[in-house]
C-alpha positions as CSV (number, residue, x, y, z in Angstrom):
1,X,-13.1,-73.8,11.8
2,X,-13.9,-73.0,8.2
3,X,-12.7,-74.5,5.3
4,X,-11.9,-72.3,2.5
5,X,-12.4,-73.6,-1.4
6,X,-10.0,-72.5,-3.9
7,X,-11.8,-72.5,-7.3
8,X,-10.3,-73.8,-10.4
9,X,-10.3,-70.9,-13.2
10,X,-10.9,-72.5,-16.5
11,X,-7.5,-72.3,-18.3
12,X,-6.4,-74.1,-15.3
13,X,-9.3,-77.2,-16.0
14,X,-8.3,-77.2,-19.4
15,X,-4.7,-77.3,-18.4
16,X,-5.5,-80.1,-16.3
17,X,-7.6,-82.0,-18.9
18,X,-4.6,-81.5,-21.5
19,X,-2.1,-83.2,-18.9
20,X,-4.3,-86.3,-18.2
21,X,-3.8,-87.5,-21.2
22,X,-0.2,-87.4,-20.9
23,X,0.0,-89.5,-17.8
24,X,-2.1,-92.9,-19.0
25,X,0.8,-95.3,-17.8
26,X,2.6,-97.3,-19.9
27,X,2.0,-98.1,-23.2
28,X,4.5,-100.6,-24.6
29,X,4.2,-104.3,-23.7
30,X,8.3,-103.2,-22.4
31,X,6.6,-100.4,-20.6
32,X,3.9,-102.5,-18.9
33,X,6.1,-105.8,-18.2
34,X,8.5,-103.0,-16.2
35,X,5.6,-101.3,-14.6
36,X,4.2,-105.0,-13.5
37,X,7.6,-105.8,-11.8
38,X,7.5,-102.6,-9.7
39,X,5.6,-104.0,-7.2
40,X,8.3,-106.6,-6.5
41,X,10.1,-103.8,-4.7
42,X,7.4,-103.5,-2.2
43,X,7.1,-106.6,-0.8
44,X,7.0,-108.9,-3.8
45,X,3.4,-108.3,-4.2
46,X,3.7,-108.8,-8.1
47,X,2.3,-111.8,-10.2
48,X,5.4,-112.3,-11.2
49,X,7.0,-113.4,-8.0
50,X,5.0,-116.6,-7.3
51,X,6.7,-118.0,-10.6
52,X,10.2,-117.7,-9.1
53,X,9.1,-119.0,-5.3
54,X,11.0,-122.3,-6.0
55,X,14.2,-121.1,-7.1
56,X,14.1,-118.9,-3.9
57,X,13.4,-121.9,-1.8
58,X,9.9,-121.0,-1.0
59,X,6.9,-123.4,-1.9
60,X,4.3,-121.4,-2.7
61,X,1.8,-124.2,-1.4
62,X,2.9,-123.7,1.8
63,X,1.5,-120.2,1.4
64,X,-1.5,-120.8,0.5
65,X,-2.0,-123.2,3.3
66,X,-1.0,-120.9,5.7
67,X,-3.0,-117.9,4.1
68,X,-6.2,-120.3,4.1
69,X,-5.4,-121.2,8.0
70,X,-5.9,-117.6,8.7
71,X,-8.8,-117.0,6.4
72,X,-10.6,-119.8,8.1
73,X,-9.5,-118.7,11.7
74,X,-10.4,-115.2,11.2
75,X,-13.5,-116.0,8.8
76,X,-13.4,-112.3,6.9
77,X,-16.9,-110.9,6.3
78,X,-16.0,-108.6,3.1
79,X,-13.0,-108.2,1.1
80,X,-11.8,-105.2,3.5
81,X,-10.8,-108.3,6.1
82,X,-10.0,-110.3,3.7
83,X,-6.9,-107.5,2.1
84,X,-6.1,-107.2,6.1
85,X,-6.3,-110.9,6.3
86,X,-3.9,-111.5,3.2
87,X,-1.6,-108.2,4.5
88,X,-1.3,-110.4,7.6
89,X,0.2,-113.5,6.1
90,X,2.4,-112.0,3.7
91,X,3.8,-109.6,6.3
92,X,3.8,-112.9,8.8
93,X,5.5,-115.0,5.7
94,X,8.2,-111.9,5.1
95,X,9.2,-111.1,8.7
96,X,9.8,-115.1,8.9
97,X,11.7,-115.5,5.7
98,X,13.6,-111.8,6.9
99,X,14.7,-113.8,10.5
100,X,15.8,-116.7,8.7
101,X,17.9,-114.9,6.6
102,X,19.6,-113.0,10.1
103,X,19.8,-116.2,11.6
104,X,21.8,-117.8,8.4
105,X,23.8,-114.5,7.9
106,X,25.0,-114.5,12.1
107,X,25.6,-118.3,11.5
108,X,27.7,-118.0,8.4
109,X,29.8,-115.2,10.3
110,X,30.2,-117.4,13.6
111,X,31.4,-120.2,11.3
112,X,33.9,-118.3,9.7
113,X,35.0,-116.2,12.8
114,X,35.7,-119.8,14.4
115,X,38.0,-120.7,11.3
116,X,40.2,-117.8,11.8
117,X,40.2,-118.4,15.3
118,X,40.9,-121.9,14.8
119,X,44.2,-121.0,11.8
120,X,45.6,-118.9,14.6
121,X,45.6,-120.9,17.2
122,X,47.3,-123.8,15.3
123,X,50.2,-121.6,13.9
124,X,50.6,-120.6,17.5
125,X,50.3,-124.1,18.6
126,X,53.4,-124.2,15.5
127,X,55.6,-122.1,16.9
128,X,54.8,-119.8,13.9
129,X,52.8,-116.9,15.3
130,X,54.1,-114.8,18.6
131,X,51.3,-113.1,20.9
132,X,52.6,-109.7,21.4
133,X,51.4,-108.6,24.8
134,X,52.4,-105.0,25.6
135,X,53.8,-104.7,29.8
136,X,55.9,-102.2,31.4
137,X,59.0,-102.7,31.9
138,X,61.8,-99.8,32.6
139,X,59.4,-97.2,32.9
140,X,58.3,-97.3,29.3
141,X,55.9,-99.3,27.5
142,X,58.0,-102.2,25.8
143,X,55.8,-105.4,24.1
144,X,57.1,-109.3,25.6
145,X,57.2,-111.7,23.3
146,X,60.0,-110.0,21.0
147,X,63.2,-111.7,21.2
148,X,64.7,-108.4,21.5
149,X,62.5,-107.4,24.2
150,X,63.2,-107.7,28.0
151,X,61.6,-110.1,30.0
């Protein structure tokens, strides 16, 4: 299998050269303090996220800890293993804080299912709700419970 090179004429080079210096990033300290927080979207890698750990409930120290267990049980020899090391606890640290947060949310809905269930049955228990339940009677469908409905 060959691999065919397409050359680059020079106007397109110089085109090329001409649109680098358009694309340096940001320039503004507005423009970098935006750029910075980018990263928050992908996994809250930014510097800026261990500031606001607390008011999330998080202690960062805990963190650390954990990431320093791991660097000392896996003992990385160069900073390739050491990234994969640190990719592993905050992935570890993520997926725990993302099955928290399902266990709370399945919680919260339980808790509130159970207080509808529980209103209902104490205005049945009041005499102030009726269970409709549909039955045949007649050869048609008809719903008991109705205090125009046959028995």
């Amino acid at each position: 299998m060959s691999v065919v090179r397409k050359g680059t004429s020079m106007a397109t080079a110089t085109a090329n050269r001409m649109n680098s210096h358009k694309s340096t990033g940001p320039t503004s300290a507005r423009g970098k303090d935006a750029s910075r927080r980018n990263a928050v979207k992908h996994w809250g890698r930014a510097e800026v996220l261990r500031p606001v750990t607390p008011a999330l409930g998080e202690n960062p120290e805990e963190f650390d800890a954990f990431l320093e267990g791991l660097r000392q049980a896996l003992a990385p020899r160069d900073v390739f293993e050491d990234v994969l090391v640190t990719d592993m606890a905050e992935i570890h640290w993520h997926l725990r804080l993302l099955i928290l947060g399902e266990i709370s949310t399945r919680a919260r809905n339980r808790r509130r299912q159970q207080a509808l269930d529980d209103a209902e049955d104490a205005r049945l228990e009041a005499g102030q709700l009726h269970v409709l339940e549909p039955s045949v009677a007649r050869g048609g469908l008809g719903l008991v419970g109705l205090n125009d409905s046959p028995p």
